[in-house]
C-alpha positions in Angstrom: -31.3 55.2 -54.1 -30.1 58.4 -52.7 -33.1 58.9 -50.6 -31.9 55.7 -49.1 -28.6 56.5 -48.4 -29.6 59.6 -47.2 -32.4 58.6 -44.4 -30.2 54.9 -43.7 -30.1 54.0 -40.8 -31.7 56.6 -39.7 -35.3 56.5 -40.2 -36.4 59.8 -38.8 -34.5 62.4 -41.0 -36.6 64.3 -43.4 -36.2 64.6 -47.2 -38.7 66.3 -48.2 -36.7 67.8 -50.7 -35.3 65.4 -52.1 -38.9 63.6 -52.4 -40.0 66.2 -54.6 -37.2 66.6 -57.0 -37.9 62.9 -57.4 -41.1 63.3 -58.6 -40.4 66.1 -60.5 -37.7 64.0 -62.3 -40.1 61.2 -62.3 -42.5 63.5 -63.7 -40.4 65.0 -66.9 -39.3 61.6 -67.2 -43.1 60.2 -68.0 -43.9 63.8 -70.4 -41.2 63.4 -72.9 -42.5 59.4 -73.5 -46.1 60.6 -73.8 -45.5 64.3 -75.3 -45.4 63.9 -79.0 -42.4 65.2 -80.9 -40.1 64.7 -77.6 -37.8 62.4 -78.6 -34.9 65.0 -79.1 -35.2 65.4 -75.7 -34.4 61.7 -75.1 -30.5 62.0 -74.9 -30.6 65.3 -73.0 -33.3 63.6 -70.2 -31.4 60.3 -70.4 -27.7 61.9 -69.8 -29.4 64.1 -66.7 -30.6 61.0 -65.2 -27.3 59.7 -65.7 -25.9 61.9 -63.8 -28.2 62.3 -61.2 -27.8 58.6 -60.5 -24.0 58.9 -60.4 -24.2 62.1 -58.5 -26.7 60.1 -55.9 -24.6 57.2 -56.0 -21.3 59.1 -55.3 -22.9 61.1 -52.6 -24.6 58.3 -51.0 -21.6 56.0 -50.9 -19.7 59.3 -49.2 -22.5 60.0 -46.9 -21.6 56.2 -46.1 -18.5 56.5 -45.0 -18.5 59.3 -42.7 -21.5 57.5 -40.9 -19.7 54.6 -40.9 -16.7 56.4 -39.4 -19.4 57.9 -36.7 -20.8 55.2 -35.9 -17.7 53.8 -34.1 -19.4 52.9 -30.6 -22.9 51.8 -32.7 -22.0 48.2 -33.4 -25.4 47.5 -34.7 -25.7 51.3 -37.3 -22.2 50.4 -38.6 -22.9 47.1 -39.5 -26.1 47.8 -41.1 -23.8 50.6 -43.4 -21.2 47.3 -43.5 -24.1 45.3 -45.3 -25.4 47.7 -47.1 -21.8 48.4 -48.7 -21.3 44.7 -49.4 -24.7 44.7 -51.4 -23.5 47.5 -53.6 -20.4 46.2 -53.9 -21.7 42.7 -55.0 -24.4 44.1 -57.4 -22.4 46.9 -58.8 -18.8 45.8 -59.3 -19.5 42.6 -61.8 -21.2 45.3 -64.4 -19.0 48.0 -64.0 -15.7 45.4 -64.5 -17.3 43.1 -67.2 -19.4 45.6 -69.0 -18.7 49.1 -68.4 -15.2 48.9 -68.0 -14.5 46.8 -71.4 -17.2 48.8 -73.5 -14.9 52.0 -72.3 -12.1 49.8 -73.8 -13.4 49.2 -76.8 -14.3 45.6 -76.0 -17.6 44.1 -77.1 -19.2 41.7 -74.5 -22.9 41.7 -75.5 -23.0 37.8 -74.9 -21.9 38.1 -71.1 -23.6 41.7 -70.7 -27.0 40.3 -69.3 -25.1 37.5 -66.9 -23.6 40.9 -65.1 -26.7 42.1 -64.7 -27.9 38.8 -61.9 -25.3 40.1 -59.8 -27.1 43.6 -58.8 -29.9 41.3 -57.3 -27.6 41.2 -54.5 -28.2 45.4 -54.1 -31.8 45.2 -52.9 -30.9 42.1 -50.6 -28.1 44.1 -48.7 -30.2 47.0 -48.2 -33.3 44.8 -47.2 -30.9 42.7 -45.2 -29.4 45.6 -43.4 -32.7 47.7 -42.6 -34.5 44.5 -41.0 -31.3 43.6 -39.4 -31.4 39.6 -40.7 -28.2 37.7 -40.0 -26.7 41.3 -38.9 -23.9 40.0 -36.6 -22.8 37.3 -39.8 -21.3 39.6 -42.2 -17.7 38.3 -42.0 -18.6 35.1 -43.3 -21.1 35.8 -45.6 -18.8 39.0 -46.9 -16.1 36.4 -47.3 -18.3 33.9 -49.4 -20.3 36.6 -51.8 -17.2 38.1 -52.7 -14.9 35.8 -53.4 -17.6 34.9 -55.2 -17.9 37.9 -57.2 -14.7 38.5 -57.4 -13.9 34.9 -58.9 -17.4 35.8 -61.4 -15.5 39.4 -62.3 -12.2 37.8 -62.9 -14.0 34.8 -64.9 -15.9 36.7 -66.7 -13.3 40.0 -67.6 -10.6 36.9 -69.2 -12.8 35.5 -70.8 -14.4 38.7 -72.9 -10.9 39.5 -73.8 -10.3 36.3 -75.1 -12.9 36.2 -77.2 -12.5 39.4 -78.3 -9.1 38.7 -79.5 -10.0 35.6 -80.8 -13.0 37.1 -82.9 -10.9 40.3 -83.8 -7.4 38.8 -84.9 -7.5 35.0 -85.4 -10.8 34.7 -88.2 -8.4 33.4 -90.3 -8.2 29.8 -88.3 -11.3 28.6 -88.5 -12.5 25.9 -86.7 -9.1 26.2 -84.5 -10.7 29.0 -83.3 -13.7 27.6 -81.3 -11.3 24.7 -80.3 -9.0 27.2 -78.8 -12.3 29.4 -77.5 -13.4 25.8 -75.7 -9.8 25.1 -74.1 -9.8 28.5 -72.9 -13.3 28.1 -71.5 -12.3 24.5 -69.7 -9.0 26.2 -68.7 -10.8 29.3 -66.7 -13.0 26.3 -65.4 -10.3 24.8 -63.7 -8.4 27.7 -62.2 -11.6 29.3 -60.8 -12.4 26.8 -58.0 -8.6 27.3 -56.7 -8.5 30.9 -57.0 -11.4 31.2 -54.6 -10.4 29.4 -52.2 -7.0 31.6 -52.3 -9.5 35.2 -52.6 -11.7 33.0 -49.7 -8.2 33.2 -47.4 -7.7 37.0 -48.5 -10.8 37.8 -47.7 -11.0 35.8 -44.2 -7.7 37.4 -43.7 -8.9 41.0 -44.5 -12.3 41.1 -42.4 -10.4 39.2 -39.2 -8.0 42.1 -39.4 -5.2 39.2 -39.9 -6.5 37.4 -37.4 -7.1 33.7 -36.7 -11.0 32.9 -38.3 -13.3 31.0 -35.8 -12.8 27.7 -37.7 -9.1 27.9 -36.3 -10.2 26.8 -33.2 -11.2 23.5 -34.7 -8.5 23.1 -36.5 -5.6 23.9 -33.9 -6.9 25.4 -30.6 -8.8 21.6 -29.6 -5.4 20.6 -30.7 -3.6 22.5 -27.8 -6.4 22.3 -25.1 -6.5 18.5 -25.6 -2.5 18.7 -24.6 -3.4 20.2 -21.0 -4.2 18.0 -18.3 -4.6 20.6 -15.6 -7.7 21.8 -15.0 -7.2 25.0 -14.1 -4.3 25.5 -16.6 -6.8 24.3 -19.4 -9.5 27.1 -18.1 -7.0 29.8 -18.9 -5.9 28.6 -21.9 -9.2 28.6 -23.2 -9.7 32.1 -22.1 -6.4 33.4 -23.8 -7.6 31.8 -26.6 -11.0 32.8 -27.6 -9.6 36.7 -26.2 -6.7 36.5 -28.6 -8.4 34.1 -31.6 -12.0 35.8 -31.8 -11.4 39.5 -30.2 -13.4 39.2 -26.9 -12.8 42.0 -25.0 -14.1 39.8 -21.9 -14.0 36.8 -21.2 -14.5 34.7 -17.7 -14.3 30.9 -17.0 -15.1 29.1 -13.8 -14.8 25.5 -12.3 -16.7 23.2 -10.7 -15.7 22.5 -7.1 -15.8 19.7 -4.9 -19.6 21.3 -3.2 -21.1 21.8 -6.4 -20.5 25.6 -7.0 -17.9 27.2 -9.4 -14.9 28.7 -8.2 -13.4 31.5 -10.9 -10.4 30.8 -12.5 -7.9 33.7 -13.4 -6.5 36.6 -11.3 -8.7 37.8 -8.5 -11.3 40.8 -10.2 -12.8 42.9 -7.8 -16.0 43.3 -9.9 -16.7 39.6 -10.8 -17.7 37.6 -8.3 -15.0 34.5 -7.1 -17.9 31.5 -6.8 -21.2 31.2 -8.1 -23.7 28.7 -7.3 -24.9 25.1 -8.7 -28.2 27.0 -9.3 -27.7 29.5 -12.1 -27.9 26.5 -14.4 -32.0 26.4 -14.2 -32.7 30.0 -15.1 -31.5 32.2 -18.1 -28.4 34.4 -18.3 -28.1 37.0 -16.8 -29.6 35.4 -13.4 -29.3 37.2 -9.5 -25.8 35.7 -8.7 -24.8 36.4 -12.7 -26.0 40.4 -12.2 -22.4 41.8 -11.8 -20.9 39.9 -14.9 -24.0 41.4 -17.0 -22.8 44.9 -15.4 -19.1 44.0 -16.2 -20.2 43.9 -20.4 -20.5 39.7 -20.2 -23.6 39.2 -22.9 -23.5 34.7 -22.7 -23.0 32.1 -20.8 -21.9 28.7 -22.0 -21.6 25.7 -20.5 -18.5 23.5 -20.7 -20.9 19.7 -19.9 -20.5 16.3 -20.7 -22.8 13.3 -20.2 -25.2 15.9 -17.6 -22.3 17.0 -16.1 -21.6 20.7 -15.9 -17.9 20.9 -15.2 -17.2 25.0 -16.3 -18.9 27.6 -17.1 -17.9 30.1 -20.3 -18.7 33.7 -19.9 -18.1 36.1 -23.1 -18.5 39.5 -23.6 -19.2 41.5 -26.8 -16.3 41.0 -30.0 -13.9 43.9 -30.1 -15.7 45.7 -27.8 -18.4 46.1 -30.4 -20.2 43.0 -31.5 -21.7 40.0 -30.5 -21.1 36.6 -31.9 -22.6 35.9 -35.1 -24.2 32.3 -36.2 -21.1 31.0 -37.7 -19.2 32.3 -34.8 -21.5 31.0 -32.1 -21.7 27.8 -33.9 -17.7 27.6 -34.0 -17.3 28.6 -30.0 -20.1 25.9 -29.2 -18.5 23.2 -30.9 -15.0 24.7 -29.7 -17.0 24.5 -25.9 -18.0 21.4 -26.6 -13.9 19.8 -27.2 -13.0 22.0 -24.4 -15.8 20.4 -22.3 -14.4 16.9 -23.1 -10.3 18.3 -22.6 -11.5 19.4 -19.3 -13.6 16.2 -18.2 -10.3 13.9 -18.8 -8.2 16.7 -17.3 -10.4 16.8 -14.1 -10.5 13.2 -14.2 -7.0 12.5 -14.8 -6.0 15.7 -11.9 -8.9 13.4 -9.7 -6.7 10.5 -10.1 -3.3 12.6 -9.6 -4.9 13.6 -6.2 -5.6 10.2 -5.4 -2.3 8.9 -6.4 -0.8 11.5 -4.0 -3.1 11.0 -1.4 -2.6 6.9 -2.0 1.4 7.8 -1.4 0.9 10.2 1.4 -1.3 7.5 3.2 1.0 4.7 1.9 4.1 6.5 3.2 2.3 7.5 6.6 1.0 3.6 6.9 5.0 3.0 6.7 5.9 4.7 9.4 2.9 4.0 11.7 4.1 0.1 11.0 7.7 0.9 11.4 7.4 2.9 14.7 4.6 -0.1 15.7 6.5 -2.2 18.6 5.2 -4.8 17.7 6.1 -7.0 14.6 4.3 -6.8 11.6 4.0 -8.8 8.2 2.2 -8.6 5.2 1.6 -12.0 3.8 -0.2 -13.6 0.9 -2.8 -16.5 2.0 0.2 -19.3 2.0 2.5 -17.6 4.4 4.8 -16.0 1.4 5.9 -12.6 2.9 5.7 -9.6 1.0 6.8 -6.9 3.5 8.3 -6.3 6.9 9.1 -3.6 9.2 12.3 -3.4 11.6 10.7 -4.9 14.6 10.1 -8.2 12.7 13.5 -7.7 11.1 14.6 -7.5 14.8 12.8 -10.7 16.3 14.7 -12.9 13.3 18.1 -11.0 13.5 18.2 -9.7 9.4 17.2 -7.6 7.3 13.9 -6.4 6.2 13.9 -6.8 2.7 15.8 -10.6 3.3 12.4 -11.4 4.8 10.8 -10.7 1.4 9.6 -14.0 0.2 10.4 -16.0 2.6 7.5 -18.5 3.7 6.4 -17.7 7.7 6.6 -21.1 8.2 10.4 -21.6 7.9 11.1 -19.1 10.7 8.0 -19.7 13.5 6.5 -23.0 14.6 3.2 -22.3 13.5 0.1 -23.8 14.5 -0.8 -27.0 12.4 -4.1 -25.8 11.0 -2.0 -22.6 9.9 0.5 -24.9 7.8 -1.1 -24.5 4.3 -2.8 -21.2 4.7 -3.3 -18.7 7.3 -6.6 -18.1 8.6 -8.7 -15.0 8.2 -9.2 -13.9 11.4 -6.8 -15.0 14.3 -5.7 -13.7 18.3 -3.5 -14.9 20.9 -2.0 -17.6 19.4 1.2 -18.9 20.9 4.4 -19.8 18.5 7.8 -19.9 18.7 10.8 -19.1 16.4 12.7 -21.0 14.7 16.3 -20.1 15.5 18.7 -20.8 18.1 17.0 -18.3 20.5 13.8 -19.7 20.4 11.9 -16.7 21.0 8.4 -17.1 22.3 5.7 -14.7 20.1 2.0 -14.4 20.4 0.5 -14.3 16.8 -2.6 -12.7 15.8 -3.7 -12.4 11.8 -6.1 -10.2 9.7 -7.3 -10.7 6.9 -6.0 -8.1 3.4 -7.7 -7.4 0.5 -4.0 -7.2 -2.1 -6.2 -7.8 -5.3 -9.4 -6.2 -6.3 -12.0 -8.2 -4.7 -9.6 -11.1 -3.6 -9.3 -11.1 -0.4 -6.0 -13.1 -0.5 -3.8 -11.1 1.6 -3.1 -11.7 5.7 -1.6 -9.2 8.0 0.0 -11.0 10.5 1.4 -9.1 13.6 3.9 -10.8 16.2 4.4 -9.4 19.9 7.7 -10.8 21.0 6.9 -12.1 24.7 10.1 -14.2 25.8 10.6 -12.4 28.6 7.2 -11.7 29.9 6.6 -15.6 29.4 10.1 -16.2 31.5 9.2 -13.3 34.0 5.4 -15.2 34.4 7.4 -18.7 34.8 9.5 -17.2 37.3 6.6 -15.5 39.1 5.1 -19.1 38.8 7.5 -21.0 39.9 8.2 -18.4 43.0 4.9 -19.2 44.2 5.6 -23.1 43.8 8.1 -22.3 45.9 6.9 -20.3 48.6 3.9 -22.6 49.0 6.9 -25.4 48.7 8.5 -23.5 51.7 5.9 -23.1 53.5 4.9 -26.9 53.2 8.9 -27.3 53.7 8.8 -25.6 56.5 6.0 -27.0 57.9 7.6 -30.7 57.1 11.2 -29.3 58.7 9.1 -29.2 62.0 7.3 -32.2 62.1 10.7 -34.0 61.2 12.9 -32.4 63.6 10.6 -33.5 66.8 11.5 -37.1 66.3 14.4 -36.8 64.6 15.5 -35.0 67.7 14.4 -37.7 69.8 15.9 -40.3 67.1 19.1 -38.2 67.5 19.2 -38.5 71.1 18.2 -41.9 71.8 21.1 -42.8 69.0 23.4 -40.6 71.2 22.5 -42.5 74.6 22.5 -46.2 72.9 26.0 -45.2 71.8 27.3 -44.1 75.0 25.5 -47.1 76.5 27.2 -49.7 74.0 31.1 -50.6 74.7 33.8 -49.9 71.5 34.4 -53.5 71.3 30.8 -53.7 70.5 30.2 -55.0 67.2 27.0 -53.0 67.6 29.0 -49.6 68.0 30.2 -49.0 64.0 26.3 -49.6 63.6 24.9 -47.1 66.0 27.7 -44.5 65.3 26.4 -44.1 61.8 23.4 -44.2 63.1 24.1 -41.1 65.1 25.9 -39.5 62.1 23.0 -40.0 59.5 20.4 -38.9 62.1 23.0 -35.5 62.2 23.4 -35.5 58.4 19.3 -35.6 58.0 18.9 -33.0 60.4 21.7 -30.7 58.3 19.7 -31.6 55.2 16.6 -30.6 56.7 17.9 -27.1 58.0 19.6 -26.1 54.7 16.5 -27.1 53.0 14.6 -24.7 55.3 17.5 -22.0 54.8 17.5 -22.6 51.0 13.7 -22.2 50.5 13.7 -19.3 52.9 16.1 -17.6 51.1 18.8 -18.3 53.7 19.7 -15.4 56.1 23.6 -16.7 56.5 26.5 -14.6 56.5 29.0 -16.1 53.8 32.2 -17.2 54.9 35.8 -18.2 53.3 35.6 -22.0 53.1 37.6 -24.7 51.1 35.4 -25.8 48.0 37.6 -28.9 47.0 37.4 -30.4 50.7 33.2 -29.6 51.1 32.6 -30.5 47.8 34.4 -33.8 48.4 32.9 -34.5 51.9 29.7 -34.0 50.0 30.6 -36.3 47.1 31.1 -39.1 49.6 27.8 -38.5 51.9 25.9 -38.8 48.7 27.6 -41.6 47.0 27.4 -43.8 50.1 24.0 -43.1 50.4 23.1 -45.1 47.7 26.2 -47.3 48.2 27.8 -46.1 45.3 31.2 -44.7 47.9 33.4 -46.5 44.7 32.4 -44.9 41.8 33.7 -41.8 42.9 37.3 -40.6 41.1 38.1 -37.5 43.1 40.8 -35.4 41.4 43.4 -34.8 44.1 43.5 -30.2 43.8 45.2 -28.3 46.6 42.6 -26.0 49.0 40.3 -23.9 46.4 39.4 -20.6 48.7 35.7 -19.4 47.3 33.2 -17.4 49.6 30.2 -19.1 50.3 28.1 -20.9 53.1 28.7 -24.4 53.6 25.4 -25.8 54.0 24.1 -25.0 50.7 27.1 -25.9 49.0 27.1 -29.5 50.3 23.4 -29.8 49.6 23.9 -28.6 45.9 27.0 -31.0 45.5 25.1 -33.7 47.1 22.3 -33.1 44.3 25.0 -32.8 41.0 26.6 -36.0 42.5 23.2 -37.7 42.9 21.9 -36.9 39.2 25.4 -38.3 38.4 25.3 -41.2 39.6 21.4 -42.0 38.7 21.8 -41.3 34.8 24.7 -43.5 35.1 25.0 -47.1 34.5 25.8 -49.5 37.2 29.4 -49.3 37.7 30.4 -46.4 35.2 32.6 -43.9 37.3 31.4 -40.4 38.8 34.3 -37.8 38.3 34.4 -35.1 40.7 36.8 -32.2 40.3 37.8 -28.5 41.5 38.9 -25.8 39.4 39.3 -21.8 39.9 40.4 -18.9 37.6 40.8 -15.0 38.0 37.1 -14.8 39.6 35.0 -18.1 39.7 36.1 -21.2 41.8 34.0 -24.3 40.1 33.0 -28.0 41.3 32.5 -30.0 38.0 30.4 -33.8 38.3 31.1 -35.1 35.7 28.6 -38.7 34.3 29.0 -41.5 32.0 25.0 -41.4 31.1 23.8 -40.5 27.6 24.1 -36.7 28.3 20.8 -34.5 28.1 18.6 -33.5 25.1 19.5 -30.0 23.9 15.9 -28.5 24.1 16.6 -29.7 27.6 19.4 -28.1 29.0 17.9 -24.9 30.5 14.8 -26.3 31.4 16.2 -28.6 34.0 16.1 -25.9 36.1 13.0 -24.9 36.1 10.6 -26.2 39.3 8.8 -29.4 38.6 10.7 -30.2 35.4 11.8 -33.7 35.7 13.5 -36.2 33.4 12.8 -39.0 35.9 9.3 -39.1 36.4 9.0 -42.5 36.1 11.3 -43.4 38.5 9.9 -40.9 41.3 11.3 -37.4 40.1 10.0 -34.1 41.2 11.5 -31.4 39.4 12.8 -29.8 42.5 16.0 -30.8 42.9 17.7 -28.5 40.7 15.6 -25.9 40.6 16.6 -25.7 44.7 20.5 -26.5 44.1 19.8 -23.1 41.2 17.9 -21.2 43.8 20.1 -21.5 46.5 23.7 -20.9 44.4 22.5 -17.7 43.1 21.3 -16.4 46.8 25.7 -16.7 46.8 26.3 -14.9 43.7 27.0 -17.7 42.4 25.9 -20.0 38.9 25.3 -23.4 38.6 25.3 -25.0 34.7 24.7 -27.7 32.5 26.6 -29.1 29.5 27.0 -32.0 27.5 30.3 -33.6 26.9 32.0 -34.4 23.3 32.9 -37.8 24.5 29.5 -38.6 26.3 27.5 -37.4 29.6 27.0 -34.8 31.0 28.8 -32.0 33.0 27.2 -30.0 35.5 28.8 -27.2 37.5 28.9 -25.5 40.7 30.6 -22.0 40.6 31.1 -19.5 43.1 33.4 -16.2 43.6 37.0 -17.2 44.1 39.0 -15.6 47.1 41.7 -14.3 47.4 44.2 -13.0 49.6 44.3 -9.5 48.6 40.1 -9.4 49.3 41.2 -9.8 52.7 44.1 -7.4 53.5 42.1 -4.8 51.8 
């Protein structure tokens, strides 16, 4: 035994000396048995062994102790002195408690004296144990569990000796109630022993983890707390506080898998570790090329922080307290701890992977917004049956109200769709032509796409409307323009093949009329003749000016006394000279040119008098205000449909087609008012028929002194 503790752990020194006084010993020991007559020498030779043993023993454990002190930067020499201690103390401290220290006492145990002896077994295990290094890196647990153990064995067995010691010394007089109380005693130590070592167990756990937390707290509470974080990163250094703080690394590195595959570090930046390594140090063993600097740096393992073939971390530790690396029960504890820290961090990616796509969804959902809301073009989104679900402003704009008022309102109720669109949209759609449903009427070209709203279920339409009213009225009115040029120019042409015989017509009317006598019967005859032949050739030169665009100068003229002397041309035209009711106004001054005016009073009175029943009366009346003179026709026909009114004046738009209509004639009586700056209008009356109105600028006085 002391040559052991002298030459352990190291096997080199020499004790030669030592050797030989063991032999010596050994020898003297062997003469006295076989020398005859040596038994008095017994007591002497067994008393110096005694002593030599204690002497060895005392020295040894010394000798120990200053190693172990040492041995501070040798992890691996002071823990082989660390088992080598626990086996002594394990073998030696049940018989020196139970045996030794009662028989000092005064205190017979004979009947436990051999049980104390199956504890010093433990003695050559250590020693063995700690010179081939087995399990060296596991003697916290195994410490904790052999001796609370002993300890629970030494306090066991110590109560019990003195019980039966005072029950054998002072209660003989009981009897049988004396093995009854012996056997309660017994049950009673029974009982208490498995709760007092699990109380030494937490001393002891407390006492070898210098009050730290044990490895198995990481089970119990650390998984607890990582399972609570749901950032990745956040969870990462967590873990590394934690296993720094719970199991003494002096180092310890985490990293996380990146969107290319490598591992980014997570911490604050360290010059000596490297920030990223690569995908590929997971096929070859740690330490690996891109892993040399964290070998350098003290790191001794790598984990891996995996689930289901996926690596999402890796773990790098160092050595325990600068000292030691992990033992089995440790390693076991920080794999399994890995392990619940490799499924915390797969739902915490996962769940920061689905908080990245909620923002992005809101960023792109947000920018979608505004793209639609600065579109200029109208756009809804729409289930399959028309039902809107959103708007932006220029749709809010085309139906004059509110976005959100549009919500759930059906498409159909404010545009005339197509018919095939009536009980669901179509998928795929371009170009087609609608118009709203209000009082404006707005003209829209429509085109639809199709939306997936549900999963799968394509049941969505996006339909966008381009508000073209006044493209479709400029295209008219560039339409109708070249109606009328190629009217004018056929006009034009027409105005000169009329005028050559209607000059001649003219003339020959003129020559019979100078040639007939007054008292003629003939004369009234071939005087009108001569004034209609006139009248057609006005007609046919305003007609010319009108389409032309006219190139008169306007002049001050009376509007009440044209527009009556055109009244009466058209009525007795068509013979209808007493149907007329002209309201008797003084002179209305407006600025105009006479021609036009007559022709576009002839046309009102006309219309008048054609949508008109036989005999009902044409009124014609003047009227002027601050700036517009008027000429008002009034009829007594049924008045004119409302989706009517404004067309009327559009070219070759005719409510008389059946009874030889154009279109032109007020589209020419329009044309030409407006080349005055003036309007000409359309109503219907409360009472029945229809109004229509001539309007120029009124004159006044003042215009002309100034």
């Amino acid at each position: 035994i002391a040559r052991f503790f002298i030459i352990f752990p190291e096997h080199r020194t020499s004790v030669w000396i030592l050797d030989l006084a063991t032999v010596v010993a050994a020898i003297g020991a062997a003469a006295t048995a076989i020398a005859l007559n040596a038994e008095g020498w017994w007591p002497v030779l067994t008393t110096l062994l005694r002593a030599a043993f204690s002497i060895a023993l005392v020295g040894g454990i010394v000798l120990h102790i200053v190693r172990w002190w040492q041995a501070a930067r040798d992890a691996r020499a002071r823990r082989q002195i660390e088992w080598a201690a626990l086996g002594l103390l394990v073998g030696l401290v049940p018989w020196a408690t139970v045996v030794w220290l009662p028989r000092q006492l005064g205190i017979e145990v004979d009947p436990f004296s051999w049980m104390m002896v199956l504890p010093m077994v433990a003695l050559p295990f250590a020693l063995v144990a700690a010179t081939m290094e087995y399990r060296l890196w596991d003697l916290e647990p195994i410490a904790r569990d052999a001796l609370s153990a002993t300890l629970v064995l030494v306090i066991g067995g110590f109560a019990f000796a003195v019980t039966n010691h005072l029950l054998v010394n002072y209660a003989g007089g009981f009897g049988s109630l004396r093995n009854l109380f012996a056997f309660a005693t017994g049950v009673l130590l029974v009982m208490l022993l498995q709760p007092i070592r699990t109380q030494v167990g937490h001393f002891l756990e407390h006492w070898l983890y210098h009050g730290r937390r044990p490895p198995r707290w990481l089970l119990t509470h650390a998984t607890r707390e990582l399972a609570q974080v749901t950032e990745p990163r956040e969870l990462l250094s967590r873990l590394t506080s934690t296993l720094r703080d719970g199991l003494d690394f002096d180092v310890v590195a985490t990293y996380l898998r990146v969107g290319d595959g490598a591992f980014s570090r997570v911490g604050s930046p360290e010059g000596y570790l490297p920030e990223h390594i690569p995908a590929s140090v997971l096929s070859h063993h740690f330490p690996s090329s891109e892993e040399e600097a964290l070998a350098a740096a003290g790191y001794t393992l790598r984990l891996t922080l995996d689930r289901v073939d996926t690596v999402h971390g890796l773990l790098y530790l160092g050595l325990r307290r600068g000292l030691f690396p992990l033992g089995s029960e440790a390693r076991e504890v920080v794999e399994a701890f890995t392990a619940q820290a490799a499924v915390a961090l797969e739902s915490a990616r996962y769940l920061d992977d689905l908080r990245q796509q909620a923002e992005e969804y809101r960023i792109l959902h947000a920018n979608t917004q505004r793209i639609i809301e600065s579109s200029a073009a109208a756009i809804l989104v729409c289930d399959a049956s028309g039902r809107i679900l959103s708007a932006n402003t220029e749709a809010a704009g085309i139906f004059e109200v509110n976005a959100p008022e549009l919500v759930s309102v059906s498409l159909d109720s404010l545009v005339v769709l197509p018919q095939e669109w009536r009980d669901n949209l179509p998928l795929q759609a371009a170009n087609a032509e609608g118009r709203t449903k209000d009082p404006l009427h707005r003209r829209v070209i429509m085109a639809v796409s199709v939306l997936e709203l549900d999963s799968g279920s394509f049941n969505g339409r996006v339909v966008v409307l381009q508000d073209v009213t006044e493209l479709r009225e400029l295209q008219d009115r560039i339409r109708d323009q070249e109606r009328m040029a190629a009217l004018g120019r056929l006009a034009s042409g027409l105005a000169h093949e009329i005028n050559t015989p209607l000059t001649g017509i003219s003339s020959f009317a003129q020559m019979l009329g100078e040639m007939t006598p007054p008292e003629d019967p003939r004369a009234s005859l071939v005087s009108k003749l001569v004034d209609q032949s006139f009248r057609v050739s006005r007609i046919v030169a305003n007609l010319r000016e009108a389409i032309r665009g006219g190139g008169e100068e306007m002049t001050i003229l009376d509007l009440a006394s044209v527009a009556r002397n055109a009244a009466l041309e058209a009525a007795r035209s068509l013979g209808a000279a007493d149907r007329l009711e002209i309201e008797k106004s003084g002179p209305v001054m407006a600025l105009g040119v006479t021609g036009p005016v007559e022709l576009a009073v002839s046309n009102m009175v006309r219309n008048a008098i054609e949508a008109s029943d036989p005999g009902m009366a044409i009124r014609i009346s003047t009227a002027c205000g601050e700036v517009w003179a008027e000429v008002r026709v009034d009829d007594s026909g049924p008045g004119v449909a409302e989706k009517d009114l404004e067309r009327v004046f559009e070219p070759f738009f005719s409510t008389k087609t059946d009874r030889g209509g154009t279109g032109m004639g007020l589209a020419i009586t329009r044309d030409m008012i407006s080349n005055l700056g003036g309007e000409v209008s359309l109503e219907n009356l409360a009472h029945g028929g229809a109004r229509a109105t001539v309007r120029l600028r009124r004159w006044k006085e003042s215009e002309a002194s100034s």
